[in-house]
TORRO-528136 format. One record per residue: y, z, x of N, C-alpha, C, CB in turn; residue in one letter. Coordinates in steps of 0.1 Angstrom, whole numbers, plus 5000, padded with zeros to 4 digits. Glycine has a CB too. Example, Ala and Ser with C-alpha at 12.3 -4.5 7.8 and 13.67 -1.06 7.14 Angstrom:
<nodes>
494350785132495550785123496750785132495550905113A 497850715128498950715137500050795129499450575141S 
</nodes>
This chain:
<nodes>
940907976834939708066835939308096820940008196843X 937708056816937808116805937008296802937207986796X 937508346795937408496794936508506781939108586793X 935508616789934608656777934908726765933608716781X 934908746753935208806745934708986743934908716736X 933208916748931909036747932809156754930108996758X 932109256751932909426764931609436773933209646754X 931909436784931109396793931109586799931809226803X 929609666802929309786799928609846812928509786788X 928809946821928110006829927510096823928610036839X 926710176832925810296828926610396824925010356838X 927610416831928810566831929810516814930410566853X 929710406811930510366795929410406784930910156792X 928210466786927410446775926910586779926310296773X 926010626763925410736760924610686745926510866761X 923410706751922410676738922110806727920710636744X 922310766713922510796705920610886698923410676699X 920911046700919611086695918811056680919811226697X 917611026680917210966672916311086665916610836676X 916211026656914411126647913411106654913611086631X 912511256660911611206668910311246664911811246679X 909211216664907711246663907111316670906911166662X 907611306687907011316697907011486699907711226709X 906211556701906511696699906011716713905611796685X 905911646729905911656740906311526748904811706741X 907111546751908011466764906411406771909211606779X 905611516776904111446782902911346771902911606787X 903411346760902711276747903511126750903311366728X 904511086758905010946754904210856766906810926755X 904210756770903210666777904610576784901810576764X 904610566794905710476805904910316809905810576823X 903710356804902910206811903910096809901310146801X 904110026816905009836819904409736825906309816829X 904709606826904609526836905609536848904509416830X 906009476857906609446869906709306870905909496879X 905509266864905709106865904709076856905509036879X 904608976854903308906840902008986842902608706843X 901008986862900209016860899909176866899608906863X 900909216870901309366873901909436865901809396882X 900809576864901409666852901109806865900309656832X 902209826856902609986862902210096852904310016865X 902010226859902210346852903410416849901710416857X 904110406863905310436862906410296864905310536872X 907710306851908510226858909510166867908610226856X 908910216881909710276888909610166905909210436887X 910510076908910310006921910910046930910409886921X 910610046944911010126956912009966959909510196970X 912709996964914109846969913509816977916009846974X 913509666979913309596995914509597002912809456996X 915009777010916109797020915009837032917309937016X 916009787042915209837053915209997060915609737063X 916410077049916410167045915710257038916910157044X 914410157027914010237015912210197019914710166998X 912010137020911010047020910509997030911209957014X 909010047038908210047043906710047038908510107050X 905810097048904210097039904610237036902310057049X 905110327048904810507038905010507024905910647044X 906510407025907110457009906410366997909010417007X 906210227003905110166993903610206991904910056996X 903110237002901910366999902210516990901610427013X 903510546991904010656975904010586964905710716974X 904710506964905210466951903810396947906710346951X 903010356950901910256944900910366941901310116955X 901110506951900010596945900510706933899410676958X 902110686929902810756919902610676906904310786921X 902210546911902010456896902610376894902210506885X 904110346903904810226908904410096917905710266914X 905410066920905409986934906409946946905009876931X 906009916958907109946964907209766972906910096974X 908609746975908709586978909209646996910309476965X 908209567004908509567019909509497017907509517030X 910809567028911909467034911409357040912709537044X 911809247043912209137051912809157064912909077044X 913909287071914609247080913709307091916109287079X 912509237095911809247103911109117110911009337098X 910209097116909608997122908708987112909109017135X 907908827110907208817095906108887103906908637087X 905508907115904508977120904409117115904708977134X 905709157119905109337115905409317096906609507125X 906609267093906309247078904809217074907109147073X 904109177078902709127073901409257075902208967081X 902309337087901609457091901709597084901909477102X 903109577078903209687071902309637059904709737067X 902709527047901509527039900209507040901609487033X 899709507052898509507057897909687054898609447073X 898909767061898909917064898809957044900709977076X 899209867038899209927022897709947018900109807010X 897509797019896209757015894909837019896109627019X 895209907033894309947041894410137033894709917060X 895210117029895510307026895110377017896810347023X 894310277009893010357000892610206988893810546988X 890810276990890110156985888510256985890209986998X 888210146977886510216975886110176988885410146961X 885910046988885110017005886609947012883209877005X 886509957026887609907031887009747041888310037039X 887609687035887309557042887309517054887809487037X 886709477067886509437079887409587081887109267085X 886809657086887509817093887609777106886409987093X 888409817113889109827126887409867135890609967127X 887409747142886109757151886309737168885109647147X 885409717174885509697191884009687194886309847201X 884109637210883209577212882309717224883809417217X 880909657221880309817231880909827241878809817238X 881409727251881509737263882709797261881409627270X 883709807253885309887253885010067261886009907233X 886610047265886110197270886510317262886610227284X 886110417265886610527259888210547259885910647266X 888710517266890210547266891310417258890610557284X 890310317258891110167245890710267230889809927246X 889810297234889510337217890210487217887410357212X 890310567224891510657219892710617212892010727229X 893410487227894710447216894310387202895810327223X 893410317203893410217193893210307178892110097196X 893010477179892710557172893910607165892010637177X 894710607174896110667176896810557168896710687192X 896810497176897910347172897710337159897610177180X 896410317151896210297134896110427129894710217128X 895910567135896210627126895110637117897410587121X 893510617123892110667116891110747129891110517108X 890010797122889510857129888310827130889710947128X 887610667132886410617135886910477140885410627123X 885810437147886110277146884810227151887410207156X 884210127146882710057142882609977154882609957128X 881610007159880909917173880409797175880009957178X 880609727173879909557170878909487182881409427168X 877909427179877509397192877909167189875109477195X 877109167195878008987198878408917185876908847204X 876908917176876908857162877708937152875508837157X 878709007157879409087146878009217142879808947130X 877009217145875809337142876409467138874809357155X 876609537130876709707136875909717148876009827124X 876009817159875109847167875810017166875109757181X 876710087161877010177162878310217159876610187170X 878910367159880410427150880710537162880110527129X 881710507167882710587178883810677166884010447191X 883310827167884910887159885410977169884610987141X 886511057165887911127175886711227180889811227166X 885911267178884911367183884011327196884011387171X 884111177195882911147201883611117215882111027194X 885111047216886011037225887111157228886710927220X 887511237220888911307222888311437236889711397203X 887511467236887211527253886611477266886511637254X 886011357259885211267274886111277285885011107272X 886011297295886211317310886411197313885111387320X 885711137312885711007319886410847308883910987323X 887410847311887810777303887310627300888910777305X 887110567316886210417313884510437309886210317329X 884510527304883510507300882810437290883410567299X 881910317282881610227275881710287262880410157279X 881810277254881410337235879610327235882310187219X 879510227238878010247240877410327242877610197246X 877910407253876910497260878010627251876810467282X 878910667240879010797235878910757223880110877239X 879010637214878910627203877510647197879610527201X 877110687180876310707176875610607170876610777171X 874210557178873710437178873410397161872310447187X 873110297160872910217145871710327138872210027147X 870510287147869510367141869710517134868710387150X 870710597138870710707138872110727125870910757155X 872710627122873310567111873010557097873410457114X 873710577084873010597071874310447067873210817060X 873810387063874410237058874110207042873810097068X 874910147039874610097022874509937025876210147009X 874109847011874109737013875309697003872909687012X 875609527002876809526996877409556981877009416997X 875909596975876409616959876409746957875509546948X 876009876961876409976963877810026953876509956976X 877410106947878510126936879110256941877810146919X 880410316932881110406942880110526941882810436937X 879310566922878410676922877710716933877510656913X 877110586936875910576948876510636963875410376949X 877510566967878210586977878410726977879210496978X 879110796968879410936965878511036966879710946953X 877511016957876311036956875611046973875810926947X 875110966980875410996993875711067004875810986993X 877211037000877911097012877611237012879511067013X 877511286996877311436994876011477002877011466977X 875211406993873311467002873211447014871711386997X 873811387021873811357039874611437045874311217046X 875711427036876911527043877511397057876011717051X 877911337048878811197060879911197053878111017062X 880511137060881911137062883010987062882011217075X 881610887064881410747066880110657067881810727077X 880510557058879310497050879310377055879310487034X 878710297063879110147066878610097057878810067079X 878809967054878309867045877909767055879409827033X 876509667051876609567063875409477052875909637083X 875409367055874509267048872909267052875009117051X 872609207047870309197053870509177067869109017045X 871309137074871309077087871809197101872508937085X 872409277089872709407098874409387099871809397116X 875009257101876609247098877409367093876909147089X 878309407098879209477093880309387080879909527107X 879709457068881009387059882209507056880509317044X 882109617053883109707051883009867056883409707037X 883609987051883310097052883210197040883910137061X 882610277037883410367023883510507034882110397002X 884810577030884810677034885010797022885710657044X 884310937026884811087020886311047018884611237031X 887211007027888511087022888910947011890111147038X 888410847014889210727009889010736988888410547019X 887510856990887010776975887910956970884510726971X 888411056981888911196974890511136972888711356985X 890911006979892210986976892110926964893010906986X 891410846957891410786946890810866933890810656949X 890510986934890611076927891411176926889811106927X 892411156938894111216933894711146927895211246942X 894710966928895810936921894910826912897310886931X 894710886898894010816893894610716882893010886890X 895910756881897410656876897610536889899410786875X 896810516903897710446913897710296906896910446929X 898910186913898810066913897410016920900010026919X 897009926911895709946923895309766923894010066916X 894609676928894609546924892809556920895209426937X 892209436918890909426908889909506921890309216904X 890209546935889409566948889409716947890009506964X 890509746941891009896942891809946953889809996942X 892209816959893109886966894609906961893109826979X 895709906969897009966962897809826961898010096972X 898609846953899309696951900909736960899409646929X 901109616967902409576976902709506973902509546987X 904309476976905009316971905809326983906009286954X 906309246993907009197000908109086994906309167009X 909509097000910609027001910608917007911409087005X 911308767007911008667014912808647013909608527007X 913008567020914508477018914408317010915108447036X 915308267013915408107009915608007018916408087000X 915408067027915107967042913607907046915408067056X 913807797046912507737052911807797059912707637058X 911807867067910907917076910808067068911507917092X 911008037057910308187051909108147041911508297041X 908908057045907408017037906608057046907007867033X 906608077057905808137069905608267065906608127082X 906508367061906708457059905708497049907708477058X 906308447036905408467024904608447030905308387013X 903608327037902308287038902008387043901908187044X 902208467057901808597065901608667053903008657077X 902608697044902408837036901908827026903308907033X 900708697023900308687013898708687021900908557004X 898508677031897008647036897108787042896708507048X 898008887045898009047045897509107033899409107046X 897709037021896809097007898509126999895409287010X 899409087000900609096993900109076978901808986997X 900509166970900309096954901109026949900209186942X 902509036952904008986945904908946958904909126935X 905308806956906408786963908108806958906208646967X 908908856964910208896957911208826963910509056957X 911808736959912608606970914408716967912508336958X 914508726979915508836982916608796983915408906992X 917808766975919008666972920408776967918408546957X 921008756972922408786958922608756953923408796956X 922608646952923108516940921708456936924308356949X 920808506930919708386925919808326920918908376920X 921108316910921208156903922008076909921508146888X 921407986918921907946928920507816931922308076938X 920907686936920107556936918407606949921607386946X 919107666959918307686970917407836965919307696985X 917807936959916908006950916008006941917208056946X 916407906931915407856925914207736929916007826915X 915207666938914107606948913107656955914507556958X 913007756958912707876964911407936958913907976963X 911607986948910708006937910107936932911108046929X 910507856932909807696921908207666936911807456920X 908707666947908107626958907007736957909107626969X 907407846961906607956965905507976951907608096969X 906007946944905007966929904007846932905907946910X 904407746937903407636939902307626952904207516938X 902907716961901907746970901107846972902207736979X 901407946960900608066959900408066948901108176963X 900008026941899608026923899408136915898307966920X 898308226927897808376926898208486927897108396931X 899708426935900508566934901608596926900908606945X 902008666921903608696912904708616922904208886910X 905508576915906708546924907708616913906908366928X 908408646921909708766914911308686917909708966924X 912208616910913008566912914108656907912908436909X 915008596915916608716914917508706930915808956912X 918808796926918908856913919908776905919208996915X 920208806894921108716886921108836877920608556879X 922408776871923308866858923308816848924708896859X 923108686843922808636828921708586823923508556824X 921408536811920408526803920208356809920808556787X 921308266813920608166818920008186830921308076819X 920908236838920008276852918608296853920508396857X 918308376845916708446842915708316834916808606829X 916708236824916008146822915808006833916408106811X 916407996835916307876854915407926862917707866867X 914908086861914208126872912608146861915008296881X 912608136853911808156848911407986847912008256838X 912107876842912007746846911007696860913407716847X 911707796865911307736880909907806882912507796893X 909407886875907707946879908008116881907007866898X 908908156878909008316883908508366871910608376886X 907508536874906708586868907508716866905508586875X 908908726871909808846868911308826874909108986875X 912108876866912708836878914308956875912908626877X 914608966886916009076894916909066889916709066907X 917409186877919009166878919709256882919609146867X 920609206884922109286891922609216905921809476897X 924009206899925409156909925909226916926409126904X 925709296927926809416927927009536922927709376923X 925809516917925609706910925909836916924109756906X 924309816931924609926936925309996943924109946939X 924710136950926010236948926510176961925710436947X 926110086970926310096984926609946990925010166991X 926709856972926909716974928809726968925509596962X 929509626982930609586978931309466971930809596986X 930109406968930209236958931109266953929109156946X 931509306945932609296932933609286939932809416921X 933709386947935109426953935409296964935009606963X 934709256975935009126983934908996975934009106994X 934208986964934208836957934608856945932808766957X 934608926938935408956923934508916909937008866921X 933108926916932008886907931408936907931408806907X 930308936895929409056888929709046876929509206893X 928809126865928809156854928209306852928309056848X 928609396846928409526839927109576841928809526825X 926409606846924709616851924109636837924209776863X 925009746827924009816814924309586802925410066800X 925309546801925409416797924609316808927009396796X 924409296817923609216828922209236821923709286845X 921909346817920509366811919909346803920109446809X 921009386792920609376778920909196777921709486766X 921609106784921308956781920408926791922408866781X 920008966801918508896810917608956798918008976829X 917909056792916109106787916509046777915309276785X 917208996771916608926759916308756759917508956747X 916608716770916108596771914608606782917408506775X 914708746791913008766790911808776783912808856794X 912308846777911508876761911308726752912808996750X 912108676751911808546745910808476752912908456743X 911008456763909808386777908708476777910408396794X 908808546775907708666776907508716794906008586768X 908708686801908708756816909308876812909708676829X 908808966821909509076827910809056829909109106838X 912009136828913309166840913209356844915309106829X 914009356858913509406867915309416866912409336878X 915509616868917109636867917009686880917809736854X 917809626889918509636899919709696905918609566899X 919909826905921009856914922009996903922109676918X 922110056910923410136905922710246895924710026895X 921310336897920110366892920810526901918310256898X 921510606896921410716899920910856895922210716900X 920310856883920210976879918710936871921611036871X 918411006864917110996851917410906836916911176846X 918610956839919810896824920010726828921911006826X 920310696839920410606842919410526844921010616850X 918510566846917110486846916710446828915710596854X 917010586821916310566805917410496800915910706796X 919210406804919410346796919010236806920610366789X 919010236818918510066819917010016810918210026837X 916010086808915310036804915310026787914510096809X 916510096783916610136769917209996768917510286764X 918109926775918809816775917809706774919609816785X 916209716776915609626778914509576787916209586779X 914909626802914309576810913009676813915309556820X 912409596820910609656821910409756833909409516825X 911109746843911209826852912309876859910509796858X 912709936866914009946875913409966891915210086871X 914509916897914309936909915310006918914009836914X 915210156926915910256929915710216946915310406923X 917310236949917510236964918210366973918310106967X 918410416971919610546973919110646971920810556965X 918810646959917810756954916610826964917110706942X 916110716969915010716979914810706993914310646976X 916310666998916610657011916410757020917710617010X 916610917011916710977023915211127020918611037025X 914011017016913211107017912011077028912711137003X 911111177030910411177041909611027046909511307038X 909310977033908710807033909810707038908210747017X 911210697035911810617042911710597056912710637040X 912410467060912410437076913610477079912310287081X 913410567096914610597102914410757103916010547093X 915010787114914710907123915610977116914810907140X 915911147111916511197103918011237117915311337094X 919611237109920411297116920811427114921111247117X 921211497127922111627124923211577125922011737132X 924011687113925511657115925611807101926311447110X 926911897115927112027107925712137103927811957093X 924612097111923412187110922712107094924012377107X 923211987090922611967081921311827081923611967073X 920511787082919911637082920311607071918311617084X 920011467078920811367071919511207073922711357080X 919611127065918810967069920410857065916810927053X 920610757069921210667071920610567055921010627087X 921710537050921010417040921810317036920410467026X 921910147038923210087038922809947029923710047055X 923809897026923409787017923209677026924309747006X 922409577021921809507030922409367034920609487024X 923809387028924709277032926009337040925109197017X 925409477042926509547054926609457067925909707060X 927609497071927909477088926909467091928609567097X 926109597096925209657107924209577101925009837108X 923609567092922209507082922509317085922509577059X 923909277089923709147089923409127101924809067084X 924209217113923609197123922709207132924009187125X 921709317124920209327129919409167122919409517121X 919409147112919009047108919108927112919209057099X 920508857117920608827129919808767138920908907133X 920108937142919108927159917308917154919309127172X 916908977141915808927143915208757138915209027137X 916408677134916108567134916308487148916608527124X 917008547155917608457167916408507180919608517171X 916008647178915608677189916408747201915108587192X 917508747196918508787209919108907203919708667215X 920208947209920909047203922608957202920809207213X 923409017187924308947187925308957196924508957179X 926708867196927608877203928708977200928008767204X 928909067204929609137192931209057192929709337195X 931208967203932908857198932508807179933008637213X 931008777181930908737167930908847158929808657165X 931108927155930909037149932109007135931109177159X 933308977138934108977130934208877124935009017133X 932508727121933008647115931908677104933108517121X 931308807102930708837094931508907083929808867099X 931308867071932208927060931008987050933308807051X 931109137055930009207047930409227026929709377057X 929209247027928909317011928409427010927909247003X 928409517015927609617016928109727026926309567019X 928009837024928409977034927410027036929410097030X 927610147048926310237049927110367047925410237066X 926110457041926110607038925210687044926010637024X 925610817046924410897048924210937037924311007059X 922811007035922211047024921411237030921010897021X 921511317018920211457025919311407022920011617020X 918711477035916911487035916511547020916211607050X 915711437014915411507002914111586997915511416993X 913111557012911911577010910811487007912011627005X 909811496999908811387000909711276986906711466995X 908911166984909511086974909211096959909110956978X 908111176958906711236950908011296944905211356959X 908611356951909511466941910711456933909811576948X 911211326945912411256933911611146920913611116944X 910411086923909911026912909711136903908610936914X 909211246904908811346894909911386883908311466901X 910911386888912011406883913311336876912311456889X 912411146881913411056871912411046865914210936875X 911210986865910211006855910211126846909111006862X 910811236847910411366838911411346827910511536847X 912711286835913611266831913611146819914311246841X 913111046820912910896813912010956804912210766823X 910811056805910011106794911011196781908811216801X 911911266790912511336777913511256769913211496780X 913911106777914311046769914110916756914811046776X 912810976763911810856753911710926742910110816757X 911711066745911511146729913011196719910611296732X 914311176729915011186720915311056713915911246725X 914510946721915110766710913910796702915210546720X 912710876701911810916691910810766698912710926672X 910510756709909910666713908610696719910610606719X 907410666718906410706724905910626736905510726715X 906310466730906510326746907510326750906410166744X 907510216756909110176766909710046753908610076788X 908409976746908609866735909309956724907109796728X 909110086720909710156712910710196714909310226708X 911310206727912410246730913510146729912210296741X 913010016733913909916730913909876714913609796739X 913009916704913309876692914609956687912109886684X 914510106693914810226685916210286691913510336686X 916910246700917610256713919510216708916610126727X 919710296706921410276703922510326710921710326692X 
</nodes>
């Protein structure tokens, strides 16, 4: 066996050394990064693709805190393509093809269909796609008569204030104010419906005016894929959902069928990031960067809830894993992306101090109100569930959603997991753990006397 000489370093072996600083406010230093070549963040901060961490609520947080958040995979590529569908749809200047129906629908399809998405209008179309009219919860939520047509309660076209397609947000704004609406259709010379602008959509984008956003303004998503052939399907679904970044979801990325993987998916999507990982050395990151990757994952076995090391006896030191992916990122000029074992504020400012452009937190975020999964009692206290994704329980939901069935549980014991589950406390919204590793990463920018994240890695001991 041959044995490395290097001392190979976690987060808990190191403590960065305070520097001379300029910065006379922790709020004076600037976090801006990439994520990947053509995504840049405000904050550097990624939500994990667990099926614990990561849905649209939490990628709808994180993309409106200035991050971004990666949809799990251990779903059907259907609803995976629905959740980042649900991103894309969650704020935008105008919103593209809005949830519509036909006159003849009745009052009681358009209640659920109100319910079920979770808005409070939906656009009336007559054959040719025409506007002919706008059904909102007002117009339906006491009608008596449930089969009743939309036609006969919705608010006819004429009686409608519409913009045409170039319509700027001033204008739109401008608007909505002097009418006092609440909803702006957009439709072409022909009368077509092309989008909507709404009051709350253009007051959400003047709360978060740091969001991830793409060139449309809407919010930026990245979904997880596998290395299985039939996850080009997948990607494809979650790239014609409006995905910005594909994140090919591996333990071992340096590995023949991973980089195949990537090399592939970069060549059928040109336009989107592909994110390869994860790997622990500087070649690794270069093979993935070889192969077409725009960023790419490290960590072996880092996190708090992964058992790799311990079942296979492999891995490398997450704070050393970093500092050699990022410097052979840096030479490529990719991103790397720190992966796993992200517990505190401290821990975040040396992974990035080590190099890397962003981190990505799983635990941390598991048990706040945006995660997936119904909260538990135990001892009068709530609790959310959060497991690594090579657990038992996580191999065999995944499994069944490739098989369609449910497993055997005789087969249960030929699965040899990587991963445990924990409970976690309810921590509240997600808003508030980012506020506080972010607040955290600011005051450490100013004791390395750094005002960037590039200064921090010049200046960083």
């Amino acid at each position: 066996m041959k044995l490395r000489p290097d001392l190979g370093l976690a987060f808990d072996d190191v403590l960065l050394v305070p520097r001379r600083s300029r910065i006379v406010s922790r709020y004076a230093v600037n976090t801006r990064t990439n994520f990947s070549r053509r995504i840049e963040l405000v904050m550097p901060v990624v939500s994990s693709n667990m099926d614990t961490v990561t849905e649209a609520p939490m990628a709808i947080a994180m993309a409106r805190a200035g991050g971004l958040g990666v949809i799990h995979r251990f779903m059907t590529l259907e609803k995976q393509a629905a959740e980042v569908t649900r991103v894309k749809r969650a704020e935008s200047f105008m919103v593209d093809n809005p949830y519509s129906l036909p006159a003849d629908t009745t009052v009681a399809t358009a209640r659920i269909e109100m319910e079920k998405r979770g808005i409070g209008g939906l656009m009336v179309l007559g054959d040719s796609g025409e506007l002919i009219g706008l059904v909102s919860t007002r117009d339906v939520l006491f009608e008596p008569d449930g089969q009743r047509p939309l036609r006969e309660v919705m608010t006819p076209r004429d009686k409608l204030v519409t913009v045409g397609a170039g319509a700027s947000l001033a204008d739109a704004r401008a608007l909505l104010h002097s009418r006092r609406l609440e909803k702006l259709p957009v439709v072409d010379n022909d009368g077509r419906l092309l989008g909507l602008i709404t009051a709350q959509d253009i007051i959400k984008m003047e709360h978060s005016p740091t969001a991830t956003k793409d060139e449309r303004g809407r919010l930026r998503v990245a979904a997880a894929v596998g290395v299985r052939p039939s996850d080009i399907d997948r990607a494809q679904a979650c790239v014609s959902a409006g995905a910005d970044a594909l994140v090919v979801d591996i333990a071992h990325g340096h590995s023949d069928h991973a980089i195949e993987m990537v090399r592939t998916l970069k060549q059928r999507f040109p336009a989107v990031d592909v994110v390869g990982g994860n790997v622990a050395t500087g070649d690794g990151v270069r093979d993935m960067v070889e192969a077409g990757a725009d960023a790419v994952k490290v960590g072996v076995g880092s996190g708090s809830i992964c058992i790799t090391r311990i079942v296979t006896g492999f891995g490398v030191p997450q704070l050393t894993a970093i500092a050699d992916c990022a410097e052979a990122g840096q030479a490529l000029k990719v991103p790397v992306i720190a992966d796993g074992g992200i517990r505190t504020a401290g821990d975040l400012t040396k992974a990035l101090a080590a190099g890397a452009s962003s981190a990505m937190v799983g635990s941390l975020l598991a048990g706040t109100d945006e995660s997936p999964g119904a909260p538990v009692v135990r001892d009068g206290r709530r609790f959310k569930v959060v497991r690594g994704m090579a657990s038992l329980t996580a191999n065999i939901d995944r499994q069944e959603v490739e098989l369609g069935r449910e497993v055997d549980p005789e087969d249960w014991d030929k699965v040899v997991p990587e991963g445990v589950e924990a409970m976690v406390p309810i921590r509240g919204p997600a808003a508030d753990i980012l506020h506080q590793l972010v607040g955290g990463l600011r005051s450490g920018l100013s004791y390395a006397g750094a005002g960037t994240l590039a200064e921090l890695w010049a200046n960083a001991e």
